[in-house]
N, C-alpha and C positions, 0 to 999 in steps of 0.2 A: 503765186506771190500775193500777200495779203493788198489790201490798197489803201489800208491804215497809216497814216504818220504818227509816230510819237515823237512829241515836245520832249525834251528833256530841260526842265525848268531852270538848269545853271546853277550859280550861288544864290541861297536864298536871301543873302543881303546884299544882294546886286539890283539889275533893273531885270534878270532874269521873268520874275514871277510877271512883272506889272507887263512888257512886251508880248508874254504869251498867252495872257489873258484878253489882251486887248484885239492881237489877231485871232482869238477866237471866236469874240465876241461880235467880231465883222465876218465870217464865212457865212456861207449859206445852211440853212439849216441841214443839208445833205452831208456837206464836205464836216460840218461838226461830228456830223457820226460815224465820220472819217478818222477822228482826230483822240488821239489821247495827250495827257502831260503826266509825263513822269517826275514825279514832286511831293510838295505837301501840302497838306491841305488847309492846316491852318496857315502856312504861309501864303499860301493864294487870297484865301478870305482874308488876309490882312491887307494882302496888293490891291484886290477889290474894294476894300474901303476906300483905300489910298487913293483910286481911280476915281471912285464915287459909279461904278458901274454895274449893274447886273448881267449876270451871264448862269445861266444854269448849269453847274459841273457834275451832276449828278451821273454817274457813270463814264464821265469824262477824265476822272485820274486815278490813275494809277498809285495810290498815298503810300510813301514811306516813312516812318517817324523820324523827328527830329527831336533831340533832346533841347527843353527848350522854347518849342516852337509856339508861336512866329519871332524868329528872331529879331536885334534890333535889325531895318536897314542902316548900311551904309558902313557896317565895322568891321573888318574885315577878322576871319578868326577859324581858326583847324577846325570845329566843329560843322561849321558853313560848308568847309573846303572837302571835310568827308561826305556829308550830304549830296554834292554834288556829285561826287564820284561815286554815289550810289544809287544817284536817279540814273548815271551814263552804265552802270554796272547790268542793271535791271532790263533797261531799253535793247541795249547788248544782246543779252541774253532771249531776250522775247523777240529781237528781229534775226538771229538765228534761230530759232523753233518757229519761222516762217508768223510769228503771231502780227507784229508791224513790217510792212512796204521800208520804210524808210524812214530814218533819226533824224530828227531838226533839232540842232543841239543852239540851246541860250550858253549866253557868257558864261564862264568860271572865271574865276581866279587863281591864276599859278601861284603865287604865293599861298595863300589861305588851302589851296590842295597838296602843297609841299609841307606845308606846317600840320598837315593831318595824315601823314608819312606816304603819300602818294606822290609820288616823284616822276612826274612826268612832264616834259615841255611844255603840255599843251593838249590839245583834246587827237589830236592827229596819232600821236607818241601812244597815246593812254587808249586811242583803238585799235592801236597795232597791236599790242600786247594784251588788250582781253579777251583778241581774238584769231590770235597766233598766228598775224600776216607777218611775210619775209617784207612785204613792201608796200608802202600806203603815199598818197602823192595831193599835196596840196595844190586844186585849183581854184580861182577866183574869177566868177563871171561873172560879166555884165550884161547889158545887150552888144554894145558893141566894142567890148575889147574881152579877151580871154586867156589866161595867165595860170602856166604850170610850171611847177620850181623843179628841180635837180633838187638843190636844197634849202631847208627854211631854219628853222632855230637854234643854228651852230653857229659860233664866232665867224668869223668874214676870212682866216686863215681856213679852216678846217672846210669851209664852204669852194675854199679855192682847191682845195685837196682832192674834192669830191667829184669835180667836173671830171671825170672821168669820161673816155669811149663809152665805155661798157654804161655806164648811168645815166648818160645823158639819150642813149639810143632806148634804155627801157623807159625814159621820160615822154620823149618822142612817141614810142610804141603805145603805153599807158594813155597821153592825150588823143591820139589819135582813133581807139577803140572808144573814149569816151564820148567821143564828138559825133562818131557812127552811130553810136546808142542812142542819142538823143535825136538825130533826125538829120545831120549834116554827112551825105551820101559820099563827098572825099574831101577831106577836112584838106583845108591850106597852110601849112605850120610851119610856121619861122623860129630859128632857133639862134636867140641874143648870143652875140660875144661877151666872152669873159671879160675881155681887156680892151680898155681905149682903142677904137677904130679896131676892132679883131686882132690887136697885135700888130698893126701894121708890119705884118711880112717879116716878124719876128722883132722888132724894134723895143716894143714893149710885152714882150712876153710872148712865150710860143705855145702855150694850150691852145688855142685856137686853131692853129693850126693842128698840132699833135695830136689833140683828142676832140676838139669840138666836130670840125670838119669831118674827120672821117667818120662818128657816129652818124652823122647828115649823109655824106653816102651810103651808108649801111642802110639808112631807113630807104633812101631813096631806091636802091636795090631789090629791097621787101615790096616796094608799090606806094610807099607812103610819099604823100606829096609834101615833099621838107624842103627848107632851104635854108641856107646859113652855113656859117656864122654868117649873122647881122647886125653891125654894129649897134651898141643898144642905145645909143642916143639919138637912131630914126626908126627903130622897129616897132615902136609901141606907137611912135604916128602911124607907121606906115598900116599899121594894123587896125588902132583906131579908125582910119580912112577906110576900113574895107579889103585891105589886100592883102588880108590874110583872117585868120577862122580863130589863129592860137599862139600865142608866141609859149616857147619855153624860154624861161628866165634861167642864171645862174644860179640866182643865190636870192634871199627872201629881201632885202629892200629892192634889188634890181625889180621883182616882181611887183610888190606891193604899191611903192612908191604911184606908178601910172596909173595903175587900178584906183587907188586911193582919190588919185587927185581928181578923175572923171567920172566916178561911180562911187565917192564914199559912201552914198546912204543905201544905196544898192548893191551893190556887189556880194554875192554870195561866196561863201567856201565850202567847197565840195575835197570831200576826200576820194579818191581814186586807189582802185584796185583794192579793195579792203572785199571780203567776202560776204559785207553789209552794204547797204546803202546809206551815207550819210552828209548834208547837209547844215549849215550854220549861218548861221550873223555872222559879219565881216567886224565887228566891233566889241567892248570889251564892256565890265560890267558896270562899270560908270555909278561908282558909289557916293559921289556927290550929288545925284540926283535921284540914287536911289529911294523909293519910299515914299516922293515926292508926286507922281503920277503921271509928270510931265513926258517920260521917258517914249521918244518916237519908234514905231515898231512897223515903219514900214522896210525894214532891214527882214524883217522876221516874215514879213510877208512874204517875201522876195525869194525866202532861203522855203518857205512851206510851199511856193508855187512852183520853184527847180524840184524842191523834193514829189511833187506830184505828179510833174515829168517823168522825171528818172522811174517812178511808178508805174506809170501809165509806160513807158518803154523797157520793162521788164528784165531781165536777168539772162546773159546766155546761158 
């Protein structure tokens, strides 16, 4: 397995360019010839003015052209939006032929990638399908709290559709291989209730008992140390505190929300079970401040130091 990361530099009128320059230009001179970005090049050299920083890229990117390029920051636009999806195309492609360890993906824009006929929710969606996985699973870690969805970017109906037995046990199953991987010998996993207090005993709703619960036995049967349902308005203390390793969420605000509010500037997204390794910023491309240099990239550090993990803990 290589031990290379590539950057994949986001929208080029986001804060994509200026965040991944900036954590480059803080590594050690080792880990730089570690490091590629998949991007462009006159777009970087323009983020670099914008910084007011030197950083030598010479052998450091990967340059795909942009019509255009450097475009303006901060306007959003299909041409940006296919850019992007062709630094993630590329990277793709090189960390299946074994060439990069591991993707650190910068912001895109759904919109501006929808508008450049690439139709995908979100960078999760759009690795499932360039790389022909049946199932890929958003998690978001911190130091200490850890958070993996059943489901993320489907209405709050179709989210409630999804808690299935059967999905929420391959959720279970998925965090729990990933948490071995990285170095936690039996991971402790709580698994949120769908519904106020778990249903209270069918009061308000009976998935929890129907299918939450018995997927929790089923793991419990495999060896996996699960528990749940647990109500989701103490599981994310309870976990925060330590007394547990990973909660699985329902649905993407039950997840996000806790994460958000104790880890926003760090919390990483990790995508799970994809036949790559990949890696992100917890944040989006923030076109108001695009351009501007201000843009903090201790997000991007956070998401290149999991990604060097996952590296360093290798592939079954």
């Amino acid at each position: 397995m290589s031990d290379i990361i590539g950057i994949t530099m986001g929208d080029p009128a986001g804060v994509g360019p200026e965040i991944s320059l900036k954590a480059l230009a803080e590594m050690s001179e080792a880990d730089r010839s570690r490091t590629l970005i998949y991007g462009n090049l006159a777009t970087l050299e323009a983020a670099k003015a914008a910084i007011g920083i030197e950083v030598d890229l010479t052998d450091r990117v990967v340059n795909l052209p942009i019509e255009g390029a450097p475009l303006p920051f901060g306007k959003l636009s299909a041409v940006a939006g296919d850019a992007a999806f062709r630094f993630i195309e590329k990277a793709v492609r090189d960390a299946e032929a074994g060439k990069i360890g591991c993707i650190v993906t910068a912001p895109i824009n759904k919109e501006a990638l929808n508008a450049a006929g690439h139709h995908y929710d979100g960078h999760t969606g759009m690795l499932r399908h360039l790389t022909g996985s049946k199932a890929a699973y958003m998690l978001l870690a911190s130091d200490r709290l850890k958070v993996i969805h059943v489901s993320t970017h489907v209405a709050l109906q179709e989210a409630i559709r999804r808690s299935t037995m059967e999905r929420v046990l391959a959720t279970i199953r998925a965090g729990d291989a990933h948490l071995k991987r990285i170095g936690i010998e039996k991971p402790r996993i709580a698994v949120a209730g769908l519904n106020p207090h778990c249903g209270e005993n069918g009061l308000f709703g009976t998935e929890d008992d129907e299918q939450i619960a018995p997927a929790v036995a089923a793991a419990r049967a495999e060896g996996i140390d699960a528990y749940g349902p647990i109500s989701a308005d103490t599981v994310f203390y309870r976990a925060y505190s330590g007394a547990f390793d990973l909660v699985v969420a329902q649905y993407h605000d039950q997840g996000h929300i806790p994460i958000k509010l104790v880890a926003f500037d760090t919390a990483v997204n990790v995508s799970v079970e994809l036949p790559i390794d990949r890696t992100s910023v917890d944040h989006g491309t923030a076109f108001d401040i695009a351009g501007k240099g201000i843009a903090n990239h201790g997000n991007m550090n956070a998401a290149i130091a999991y990604a060097r993990k996952l590296v360093a803990g290798g592939r079954k």
